[in-house]
N, C-alpha and C positions, 0 to 999 in steps of 0.2 A: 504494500500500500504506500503510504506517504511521510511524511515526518515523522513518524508516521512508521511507514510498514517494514521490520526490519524483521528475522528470522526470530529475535528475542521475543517481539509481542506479539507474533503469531505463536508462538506457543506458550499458551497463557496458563500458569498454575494457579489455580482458583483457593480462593481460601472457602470451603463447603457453607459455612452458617452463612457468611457476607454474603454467598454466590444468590442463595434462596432468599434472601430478606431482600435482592434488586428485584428478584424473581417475582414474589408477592407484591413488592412494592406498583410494580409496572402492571401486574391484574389490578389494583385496588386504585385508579383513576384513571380514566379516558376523557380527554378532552372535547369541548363542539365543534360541531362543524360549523365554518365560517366559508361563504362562498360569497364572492362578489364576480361584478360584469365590470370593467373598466375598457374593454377592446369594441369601438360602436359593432365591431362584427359580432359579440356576442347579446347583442340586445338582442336578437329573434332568434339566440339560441334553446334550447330547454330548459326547463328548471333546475336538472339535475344530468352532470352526465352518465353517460351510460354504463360505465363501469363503477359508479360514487359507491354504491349501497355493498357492491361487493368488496371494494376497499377497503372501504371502513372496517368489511366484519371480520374479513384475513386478516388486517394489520390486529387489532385486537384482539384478535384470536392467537395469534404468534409472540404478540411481545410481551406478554406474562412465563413466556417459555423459553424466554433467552436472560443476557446477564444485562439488557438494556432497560434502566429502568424509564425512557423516557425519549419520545420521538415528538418531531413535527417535519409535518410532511405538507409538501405542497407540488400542486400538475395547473399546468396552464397548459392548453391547447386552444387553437384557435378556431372560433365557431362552438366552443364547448363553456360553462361556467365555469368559473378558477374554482380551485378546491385545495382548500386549506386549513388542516386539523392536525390538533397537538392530541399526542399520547401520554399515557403512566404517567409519571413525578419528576418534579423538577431533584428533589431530593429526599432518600425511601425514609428517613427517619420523622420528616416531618411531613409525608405525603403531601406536600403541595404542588397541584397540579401543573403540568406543561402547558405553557400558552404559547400561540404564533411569535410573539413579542417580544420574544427573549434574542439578546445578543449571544453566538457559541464561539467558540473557538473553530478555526476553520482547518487550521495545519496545511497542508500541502495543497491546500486551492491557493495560496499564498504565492504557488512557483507561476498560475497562472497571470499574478500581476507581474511578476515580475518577469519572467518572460515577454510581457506585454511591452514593457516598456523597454527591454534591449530591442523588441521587434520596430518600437516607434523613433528609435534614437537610429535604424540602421535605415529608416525611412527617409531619416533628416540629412545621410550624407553621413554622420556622422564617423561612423566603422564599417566593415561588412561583415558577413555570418563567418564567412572563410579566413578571416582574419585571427591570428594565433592571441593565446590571452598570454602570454609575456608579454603583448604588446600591452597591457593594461599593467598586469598586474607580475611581480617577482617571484624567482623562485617556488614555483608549480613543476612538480614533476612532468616530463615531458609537453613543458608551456613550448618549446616551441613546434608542437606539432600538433598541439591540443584545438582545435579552434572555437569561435564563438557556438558555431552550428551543434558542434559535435556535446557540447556542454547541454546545450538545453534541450537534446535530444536521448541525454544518459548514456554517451556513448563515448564520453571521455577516457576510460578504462582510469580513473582517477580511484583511488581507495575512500572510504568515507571513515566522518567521525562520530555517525549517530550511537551504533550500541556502545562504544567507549563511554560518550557523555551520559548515556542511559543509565546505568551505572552509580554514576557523580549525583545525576538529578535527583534520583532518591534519597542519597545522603544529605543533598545541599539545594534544597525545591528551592530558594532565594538566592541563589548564584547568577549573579548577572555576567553571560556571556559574550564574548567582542570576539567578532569575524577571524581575527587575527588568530588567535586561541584554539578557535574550532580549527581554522585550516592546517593550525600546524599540527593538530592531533592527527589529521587525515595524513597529513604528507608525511610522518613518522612509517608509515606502513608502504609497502612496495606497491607499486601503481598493479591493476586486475588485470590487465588485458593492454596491447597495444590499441592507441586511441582508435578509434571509428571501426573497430574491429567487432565486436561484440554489446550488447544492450545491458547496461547496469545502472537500475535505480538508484542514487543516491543522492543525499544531498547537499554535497562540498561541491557538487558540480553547481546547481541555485543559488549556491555561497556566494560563487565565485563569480556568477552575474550579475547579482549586487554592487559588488565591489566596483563591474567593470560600470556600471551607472551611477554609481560616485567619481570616481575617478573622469568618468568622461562629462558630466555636467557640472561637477564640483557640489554638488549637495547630498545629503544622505539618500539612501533607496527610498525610507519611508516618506521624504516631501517628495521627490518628485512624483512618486505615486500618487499624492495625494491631489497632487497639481494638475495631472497629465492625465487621471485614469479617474481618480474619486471625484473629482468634484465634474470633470466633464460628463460624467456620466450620470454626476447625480445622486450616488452613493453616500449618504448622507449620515448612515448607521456604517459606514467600514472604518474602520480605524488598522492605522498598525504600532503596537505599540511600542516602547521603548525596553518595557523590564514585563514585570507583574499586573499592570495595570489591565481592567477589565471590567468594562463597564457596565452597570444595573441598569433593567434587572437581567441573571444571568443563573444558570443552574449548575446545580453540582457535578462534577464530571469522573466519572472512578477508572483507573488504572489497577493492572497487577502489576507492581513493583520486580525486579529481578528474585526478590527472596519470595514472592509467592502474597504477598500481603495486597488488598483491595484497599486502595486510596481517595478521598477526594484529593484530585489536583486542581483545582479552579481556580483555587489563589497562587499556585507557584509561577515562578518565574520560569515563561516560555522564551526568553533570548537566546536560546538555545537553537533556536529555529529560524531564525532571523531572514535571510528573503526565502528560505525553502521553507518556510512553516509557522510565521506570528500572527498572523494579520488576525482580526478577527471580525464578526459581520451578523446579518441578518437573515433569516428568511427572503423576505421582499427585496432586499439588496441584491441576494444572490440571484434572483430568478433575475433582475436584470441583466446584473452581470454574465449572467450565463449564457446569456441570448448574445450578448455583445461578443463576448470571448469567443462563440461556436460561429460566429456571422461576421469576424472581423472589423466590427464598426469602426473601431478606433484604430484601423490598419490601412494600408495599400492594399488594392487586389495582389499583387507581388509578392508583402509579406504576408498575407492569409495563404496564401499559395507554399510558399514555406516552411510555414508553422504545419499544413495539412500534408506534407512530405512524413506518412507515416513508416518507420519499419516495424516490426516483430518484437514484442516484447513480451517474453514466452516467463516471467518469474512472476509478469502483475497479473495475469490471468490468460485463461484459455482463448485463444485469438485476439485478444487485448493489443494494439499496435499503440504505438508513442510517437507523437511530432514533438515539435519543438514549443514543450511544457502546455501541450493538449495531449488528449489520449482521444481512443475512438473504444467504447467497449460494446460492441458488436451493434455500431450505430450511434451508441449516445457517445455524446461526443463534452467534454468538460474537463475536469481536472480533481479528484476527490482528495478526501484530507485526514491524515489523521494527527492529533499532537499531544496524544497518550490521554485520554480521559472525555475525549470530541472527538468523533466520525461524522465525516462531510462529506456529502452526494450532491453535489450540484449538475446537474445534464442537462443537457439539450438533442432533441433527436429528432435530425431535418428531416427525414422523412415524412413525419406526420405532425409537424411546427408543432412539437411539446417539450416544454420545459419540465421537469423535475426535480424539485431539491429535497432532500433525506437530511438532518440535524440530527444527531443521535449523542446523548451524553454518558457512554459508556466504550471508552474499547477495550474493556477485559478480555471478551472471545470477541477475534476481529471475524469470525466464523458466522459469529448472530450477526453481524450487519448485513453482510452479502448474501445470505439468507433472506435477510427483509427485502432487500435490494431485489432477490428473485421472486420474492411474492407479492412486492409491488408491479415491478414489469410485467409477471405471467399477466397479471390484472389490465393494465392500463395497453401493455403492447407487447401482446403473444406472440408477435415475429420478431422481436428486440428484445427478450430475455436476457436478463443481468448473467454476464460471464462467472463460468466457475472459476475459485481464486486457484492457483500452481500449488503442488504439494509443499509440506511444510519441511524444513530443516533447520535444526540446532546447533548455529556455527558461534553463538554468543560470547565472549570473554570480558571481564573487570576492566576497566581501564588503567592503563599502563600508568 
């Protein structure tokens, strides 16, 4: 998965009494449904669309049976009424309820802004995709054969430093992490693969696109985003934050630790994740954003063309292909997220102009999301069925 998805939190050791009390917790409230018409093409649509009543009763029926205590979901289709309903608990000990309304933590839809905007700076003249990142930035293992393209497509053959920091976080949830830190945790280990050779998630490659967006406009990742992408678009609920910060209202999010222990993390400090995984957002945000990111608004025909240069990315799922910080999973086409205690679905899927975004505040078993993820799709789009994820392996170690 994302910030997400490393061999360590796909195999998740559950602590048994924590696992059953998210369990009950998520039977014991179901949020209303809210549906509005905002597109004038849906004024002479139906009251209700045609798959509403069967969603509703699947997703409630399933997420009492997973470690997720707590969803909100939303589908826009056009010609269809939006539909929009929160599940289970914000948090199981005080069962209050999930509403649309809440800000989550987004994780790895994070690599989508930022990809966004090397995409808009390579628009301006500025660099090009083929252009090596020594040219930016020093001493990167094989920087000068690495290029821009091959970064934000995973195919750097660069090592990462997320399971090391994974590690630290649990011991140190208030550590405030700087780029420099993480990359030199990455560069301590032998490079995967010679560059453009082979597909590998990680993300010291998003690091390191950051950097090149500092470096080439002279201001941090998080203004120019907010400059170039947030406010052009109207994004109003996105923020990316600096450390810890996290703004109300917001729910509780649980993680299994490396020792096996069920956490909330909502209050720790996600700088750890910095352009591959801080950002954080809305429902309603994302459904914009999603339409924009799958339809290039804020691009060239050029760069949409680019970024849609999909290859094989056979560890994120079965027929799962990777552009450049879009993915296509078998049609929908977005960037999902996870940043240990938040799993993020945000899709779009041109076929049948439908947006879908998934918020889920739990990735203890990253297993129950993709799960939901398929019994949302069998429902709304039985020819676009959510991919199965790639078998699991235990390659984890302490940080050095």
């Amino acid at each position: 998965m994302r910030v997400d998805r490393t061999p360590l939190q796909r195999s998740v050791r559950t602590r048994l009494n924590r696992r059953q009390a998210l369990k009950l917790a998520a039977a014991g409230a179901v949020g209303s449904l809210a549906t509005r018409t905002r597109r004038a093409t849906a004024a002479m649509a139906p009251p209700t669309a045609p798959w509403e009543a069967e969603l509703t009763a699947t997703i409630s029926a399933l997420l009492p049976q997973t470690t997720i205590p707590g969803a909100i979901i939303g589908v826009w289709q056009d010609g269809q009424p939006d539909y929009v309903q929160a599940f289970g608990v914000q948090d199981p000990d005080t069962g209050e309820p999930m509403t649309p309304d809440l800000y989550m933590r987004i994780g790895s839809n994070t690599k989508s802004f930022t990809t966004t905007a090397i995409l808009q700076l390579v628009d301006e003249g500025r660099f090009g995709l083929d252009d090596p990142i020594q040219k930016f930035v020093s001493d990167v293992p094989n920087g000068d054969q690495i290029t821009i393209r091959q970064l934000g497509m995973m195919r750097s053959g660069l090592p990462d430093y997320t399971e090391k920091v994974i590690w630290r976080w649990a011991d140190q949830p208030q550590r405030q992490w700087t780029a420099e830190e993480l990359l030199a945790i990455a560069f301590r280990q032998p490079p995967r693969f010679a560059p453009g050779t082979a597909f590998d998630y990680n993300n010291a490659n998003t690091l390191l696109l950051g950097e090149v967006v500092g470096q080439v406009t002279g201001q941090p990742l998080r203004d120019y985003i907010d400059g170039h992408i947030l406010k052009t678009e109207g994004l109003t609920h996105t923020s990316f934050p600096v450390g810890a910060e996290y703004p109300m209202p917001h729910p509780s999010g649980y993680w299994s630790t490396p020792a096996g222990d069920i956490v909330d993390t909502s209050e720790w400090n996600t700088s750890w994740g910095g352009a591959a995984g801080q950002m954080i957002s809305t429902l309603e945000d994302l459904r914009i954003w999603t339409h924009a990111l799958a339809t290039g608004t804020l691009l060239t025909p050029a760069s949409q063309r680019d970024r849609e240069q999909f290859l094989p990315a056979p560890d994120e799922g079965v027929g799962v292909v990777y552009g450049f910080g879009m993915t296509d999973n078998n049609g929908w086409r977005g960037h999902d997220g996870n940043v240990l205690g938040y799993v993020t679905y945000p899709f779009y899927l041109p076929d049948q102009q439908m947006t879908l975004v998934a918020l889920l505040n739990s990735s203890v078993d990253i297993f129950d999301s993709v799960a939901l993820m398929q019994t949302i799709t069998r429902v709304i789009s039985p020819d676009n069925v959510w991919p199965n994820p790639p078998p699991v392996a235990v390659t984890a170690t302490p940080a050095a």
